[in-house]
C-alpha positions, 0 to 999 in steps of 0.5 A: 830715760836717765836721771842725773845725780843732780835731778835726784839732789834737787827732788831730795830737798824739794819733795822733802820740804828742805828747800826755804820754799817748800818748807811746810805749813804743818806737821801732817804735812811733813808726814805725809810728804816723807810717808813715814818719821822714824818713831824709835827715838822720839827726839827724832820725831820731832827734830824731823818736823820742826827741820821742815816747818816754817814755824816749828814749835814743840806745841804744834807737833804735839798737838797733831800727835796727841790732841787732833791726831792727825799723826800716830805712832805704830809699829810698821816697815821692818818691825820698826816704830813709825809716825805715819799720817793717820789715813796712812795707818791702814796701809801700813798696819796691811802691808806690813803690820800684820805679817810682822805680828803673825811672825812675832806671836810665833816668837813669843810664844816659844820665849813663854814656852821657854820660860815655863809659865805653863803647860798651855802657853797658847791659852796662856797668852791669849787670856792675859792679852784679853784680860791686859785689853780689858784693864786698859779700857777700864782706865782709858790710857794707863802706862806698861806699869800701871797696866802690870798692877791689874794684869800681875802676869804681866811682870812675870820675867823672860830671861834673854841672851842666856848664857851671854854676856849681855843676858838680861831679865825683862817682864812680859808686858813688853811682849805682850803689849808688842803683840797688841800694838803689832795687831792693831788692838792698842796704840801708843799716846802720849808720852808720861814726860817731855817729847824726848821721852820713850815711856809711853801710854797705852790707848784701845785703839778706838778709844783713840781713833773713832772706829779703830784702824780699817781693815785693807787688803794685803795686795792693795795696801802693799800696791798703794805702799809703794806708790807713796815711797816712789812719789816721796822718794823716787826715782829708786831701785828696787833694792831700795823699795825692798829695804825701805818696805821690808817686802819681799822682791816678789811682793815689790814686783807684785806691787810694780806691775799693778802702778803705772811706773817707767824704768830708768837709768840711775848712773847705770843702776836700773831704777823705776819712776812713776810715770806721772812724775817724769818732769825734772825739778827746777834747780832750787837755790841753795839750802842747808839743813841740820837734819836729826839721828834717824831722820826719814831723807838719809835713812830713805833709800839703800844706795846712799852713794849718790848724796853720802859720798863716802861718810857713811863708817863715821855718820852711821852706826854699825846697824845701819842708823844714821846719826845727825847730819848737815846738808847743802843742796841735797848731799850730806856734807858733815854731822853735828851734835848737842853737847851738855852745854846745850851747844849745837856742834858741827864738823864739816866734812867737805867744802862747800864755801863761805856763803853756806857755812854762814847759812849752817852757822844760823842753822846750829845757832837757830837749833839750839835755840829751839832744842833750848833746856832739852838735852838730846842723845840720840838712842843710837850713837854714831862715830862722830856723834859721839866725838862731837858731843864729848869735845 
């Protein structure tokens, strides 16, 4: 079975609430449609959201983040943070979560020993992380800072990069309140400022979710892992599930053989699909969208070609991050960002007619508006964002 470039392009914008008829009623249901919002940047979290919802306000996506939360913010694919649907946090915090603290207590562990904080750096680590937990129950949610003035190990330095340019000192509540999270004891709340900030409080984890996260198994949550990425993403490749997941090729293969997929012919590239979602889309009417830096459709797959073209050196970084972006009917056609005047700035980077430049002069316009006193650079910066946002 082949799957056009076409087929893909109407999926994209459908699947990922893009299209003027598929955009979303709520932030959950965004989050659950896209399994996963980039969290590295917090803008993005909520630039990603309000592109697909039919009335977006800043309220309402802090409301399904912070009071009903219904989302959550952890740790999960390739170490990276994430915003995931909170029934979806056991999932993740399984496959992935968990592997990526074994490795990361491992890590740390060295970097202590290195540092010379004591002869039994196990016990160390250890005593400091329960007495760090301890302080956070007793004030409920407290930020990094707050928790050093109970826990004073915490503000002991760890010297990086030493030796290099680039060497920098850093406390060891990073470290620690790391390992916490990446084991699933913390988590992180509400942010102490505006929802562009990264400086977030910590919470007990079920002081924040009744019960704490369930406890899954390693083979069914890595199964029902990809599942959610083909349902949300597919038709992929495999490479793309390796990249998107983190997983290993035998973990993916593991993965496949217990989902009832078909292969499929991707312009000569051998992609799976779920056999329960063989029908093709209708070709949707035209759309456009101002999509943010790190936004879950472009940073969704490895192979891009078939709706980056050749843009990515100006639009991504040398990491791999993509910057901002705007599209028409399901491929990316140009970038855009703010400037300190508040303006929303775009170039296009082909031709895609009259009609849907007017459409993305609206969309600009409607951004800036809604972004209004804020002023957003992505964590990231990318070629052209960086000349757009100068200019």
């Amino acid at each position: 079975m082949r799957v056009s470039v076409g087929e893909r392009r109407a999926r994209l914008g459908q699947r990922h609430r893009l299209t003027p008829a598929a955009l979303a009623d709520s932030p959950p249901e965004v989050a659950q449609r896209l399994v996963a919002l980039h969290g590295t940047d917090p803008a993005s979290v909520h630039l990603s959201i309000a592109a697909r919802l039919k009335q977006p306000t800043v309220d309402a996506i802090e409301r399904a983040l912070y009071d009903e939360r219904s989302l959550v913010r952890m740790l999960g694919m390739r170490r990276t943070v994430f915003v995931v649907p909170t029934e979806l946090a056991p999932v993740v915090q399984a496959a992935c979560t968990n592997a990526i603290a074994v490795k990361q207590r491992q890590l740390y562990t060295e970097m202590f020993s290195r540092a010379g904080f004591t002869d039994d750096i196990g016990r160390w680590l250890s005593d400091v992380e329960e007495s760090t937990l301890r302080a956070l129950k007793r004030r409920g949610e407290a930020t990094a800072i707050e928790l050093s003035q109970d826990e004073p190990r915490l503000k002991q330095q760890i010297l990086l990069a030493e030796g290099k340019p680039y060497e920098a000192l850093q406390s060891a509540s990073t470290r620690v309140l790391f390992l916490l999270a990446a084991e699933g004891r913390i988590i992180r709340g509400r942010p102490k400022g505006s929802w562009i900030s990264g400086q977030f409080r910590w919470s007990p984890v079920e002081h924040w979710l009744a019960g704490g996260l369930p406890s899954l198994g390693l083979d069914d949550a890595q199964r029902e892992l990809v599942h959610c990425w083909l349902r949300a993403f597919g038709p992929g490749t495999v490479a793309d599930l390796r990249w998107w997941t983190g997983l290993t090729a035998g973990e993916i293969n593991r993965a496949l053989k217990r989902l009832d997929t078909i292969d499929v012919d991707l312009d000569g590239v051998p992609g799976v699909l779920l056999s329960e979602d063989l029908e093709p889309p209708k070709a949707p009417p035209s759309w456009v969208a101002l999509l943010p830096a790190l936004d879950p459709t472009p940073m969704g797959w490895n192979a891009r070609a078939w709706f980056l073209g050749e843009y990515a050196p100006i639009l991504f970084d040398r990491s791999g991050n993509v910057g901002p972006t705007v599209w028409c009917d399901g491929r990316i056609v140009g970038g855009w960002a703010q400037r300190k005047s508040g303006e929303i700035v775009y170039r296009m980077l082909e031709d895609v007619g009259r009609e849907a430049k007017t459409h993305i002069d609206a969309a600009a316009d409607a951004l800036s508006r809604w972004i209004g006193p804020v002023r957003v650079t992505p964590r990231f910066r990318t070629p052209l964002e960086r000349e757009l946002s100068a200019c």
